[in-house]
N, C-alpha and C positions, 0 to 999 in steps of 0.2 A: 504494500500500500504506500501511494508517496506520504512521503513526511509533513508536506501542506494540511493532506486531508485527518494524516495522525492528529496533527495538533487541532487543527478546526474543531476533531470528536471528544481531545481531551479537553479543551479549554471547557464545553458542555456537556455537563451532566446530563440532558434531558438525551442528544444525542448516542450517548455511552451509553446509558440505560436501554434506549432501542437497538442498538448494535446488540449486547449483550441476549435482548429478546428477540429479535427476527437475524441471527446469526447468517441467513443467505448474501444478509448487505455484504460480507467480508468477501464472497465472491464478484459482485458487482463493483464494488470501490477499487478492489486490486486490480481489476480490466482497467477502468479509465477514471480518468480524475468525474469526467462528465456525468456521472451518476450520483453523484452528490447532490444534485439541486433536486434528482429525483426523491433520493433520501430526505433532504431535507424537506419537502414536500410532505413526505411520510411520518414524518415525525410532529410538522405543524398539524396534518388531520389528525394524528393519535393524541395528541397531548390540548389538542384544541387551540392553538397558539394562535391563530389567524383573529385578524380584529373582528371579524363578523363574528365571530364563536364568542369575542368577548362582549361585546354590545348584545348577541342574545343573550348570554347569561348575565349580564347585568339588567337588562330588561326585567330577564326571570325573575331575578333578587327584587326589584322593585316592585312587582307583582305579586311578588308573596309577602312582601313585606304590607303594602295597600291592603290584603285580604286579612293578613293579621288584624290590623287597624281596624278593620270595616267590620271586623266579627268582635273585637274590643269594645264598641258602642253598644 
């Protein structure tokens, strides 16, 4: 594996954790650096990273929180 993509997966834990758990990435990363952004792709959908994942679950939270409230009265 180049030494680039080493450090990229050690600087992140979230990273290292997915390697560790879909272990086929060690084949794909050793082929070409280019499969990284595939990876990282994979690891935004698993871990929910992407901002629309975060504005819906902040949504969520503010919707349960209002329903707390509303059933409070």
């Amino acid at each position: 594996m180049n030494i680039v993509v080493q450090q990229k997966i050690a600087e992140n834990a979230k990273m290292a954790e997915l390697l560790k758990q879909n272990s086929y990435w060690f084949k794909y990363l050793n082929r070409d650096e280019k499969y990284l952004k595939d990876y990282l792709n994979e690891m935004k959908d698993k871990y929910r990273l992407r901002f629309t994942d975060k504005v819906s679950d902040a949504i969520d939270n503010i919707d349960l929180i209002s329903n707390i409230l509303e059933n409070l009265k």
